[in-house]
C-alpha positions, 0 to 999 in steps of 0.5 A: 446444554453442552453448547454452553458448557462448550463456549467458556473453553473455546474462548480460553484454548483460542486465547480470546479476551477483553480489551476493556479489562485492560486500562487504556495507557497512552504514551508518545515516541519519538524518534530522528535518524541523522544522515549519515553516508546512506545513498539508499534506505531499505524499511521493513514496516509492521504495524498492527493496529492504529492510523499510519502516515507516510510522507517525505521529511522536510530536514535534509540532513535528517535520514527519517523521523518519526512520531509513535503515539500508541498504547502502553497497555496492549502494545509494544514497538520495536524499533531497530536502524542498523547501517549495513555494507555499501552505503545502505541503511535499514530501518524495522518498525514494529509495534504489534499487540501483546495478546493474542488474537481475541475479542476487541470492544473498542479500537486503540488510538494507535498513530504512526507518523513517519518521514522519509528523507527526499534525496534518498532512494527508499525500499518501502516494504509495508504491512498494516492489520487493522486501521488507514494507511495514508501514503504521501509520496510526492518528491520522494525518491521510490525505488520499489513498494510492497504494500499490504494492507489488513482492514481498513484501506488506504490512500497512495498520493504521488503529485510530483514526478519521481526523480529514479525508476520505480522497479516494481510496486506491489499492493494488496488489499485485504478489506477496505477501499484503496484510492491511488492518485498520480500513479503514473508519477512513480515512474515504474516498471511494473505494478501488481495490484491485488483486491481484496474485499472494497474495491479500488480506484487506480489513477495512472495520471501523471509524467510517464517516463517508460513503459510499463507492465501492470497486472489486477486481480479484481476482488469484491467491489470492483476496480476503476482504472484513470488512465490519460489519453496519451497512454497506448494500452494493450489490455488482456483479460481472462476470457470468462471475465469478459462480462464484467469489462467496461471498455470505451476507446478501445479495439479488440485484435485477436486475444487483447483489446488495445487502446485507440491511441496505441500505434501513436503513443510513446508510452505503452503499458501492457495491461493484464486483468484476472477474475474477481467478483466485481466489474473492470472499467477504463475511464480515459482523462 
């Protein structure tokens, strides 16, 4: 009997509720940045719940745009562009829930579309909680990611080459499956992938134009890395990691395994795999 007694101000002291009491109200924002001076763009991007898409714009003379489709009742964005010192601008977006942590009965049909003007170098800075994250980066000019996701995954595409170098690209993953196609499009010095909960497919196709350091914490699920044959890769794991390695094509040399095609290729990546729960597996295109 005291259990029951105890549930009732459990709920009220950690602040949980029902979303169903709440009448869903929703309503559109949206929203063009003309281009002014800008010769790069720094974005800073929190969304809570809902689907976000990313792409480059179509409009030269528009910096970026953007298409809110959210719910008035449980959540409120913020949007904030402030042109700063040097030619640079910046963009924060948040739209985050207006009650605190509790119980949902249904997800809200929240939906993020946002275009990035092509010609100017973008800092993607990207934290999703709950829902898709579809990342179109073809003929976009990336100059570094940091992107994090919640639960529900994501999908990065890169079909054309990227036009500067790609410092560095950062990807965690919480729980869902993440797919990256063209990776190798980026044009990146270094990339740090760390799994969550869903595994990964990771495909490095696409124009290299330097070497590169990438480094994967394998979660739960498992990771497929696509790699082209041209590629020299010198691969490091963690010793008691060994087992769950699938590597074909490769030579083990003392502490790292390397690619065949390593001595003869002019684009190298040194490859650093830590532990996780899940296998590691090298597929050669």
């Amino acid at each position: 009997m005291k259990r029951w007694i105890w549930l009732p101000c459990i709920l009220v002291f950690t602040g949980c509720y029902f979303d169903e009491r709440v009448p869903t109200e929703m309503v559109s924002m949206n929203q063009a940045q003309p281009l002014g001076k800008e010769k790069s763009l720094e974005s800073d991007i929190r969304f809570d719940v809902g689907l976000l898409e990313i792409r480059g714009g179509e409009k030269p003379g528009t910096l970026y745009s953007m298409d809110l489709e959210y719910d008035k009742a449980s959540y409120t964005p913020e949007v904030n562009y402030s042109p700063s010192a040097g030619e640079s601008g910046r963009l924060s977006l948040r739209l985050e829930s207006m009650h605190r942590i509790g119980i949902r009965r249904h997800e809200h049909g929240n939906t993020l579309r946002l275009a990035f003007n092509n010609s100017v170098p973008l800092n993607l800075d990207l934290n999703t909680g709950v829902g898709d994250t579809r990342l179109s980066l073809s003929g976009m000019k990336i100059a570094r990611i940091r992107f994090e996701s919640g639960v529900g995954g994501g999908r990065i595409s890169a079909y054309e080459p990227n036009l500067i170098p790609c410092e560095s690209i950062r990807i965690k993953n919480g729980v869902g499956r993440i797919e990256a196609v063209g990776l190798g499009n980026l044009n990146f010095r270094e990339l740090e992938f760390e799994g969550g909960v869903g595994g990964a497919n990771l495909d490095f196709t696409g124009e290299w134009k330097q070497n590169a350091d990438i480094r994967i914490q394998v979660g739960v699920g498992g990771v497929n890395v696509v790699m082209p044959r041209d590629i020299g890769v010198r691969l490091e794991a963690e010793k008691h990691f060994l087992s769950g390695l699938q590597l074909e094509r490769f030579q083990k040399r003392d502490e790292y395994y390397y690619s065949e095609s390593y001595e003869k290729s002019t684009i190298r990546v040194s490859l650093r795999v830590a532990a996780g729960i899940g296998g590691f597996k090298v597929t050669w295109i």
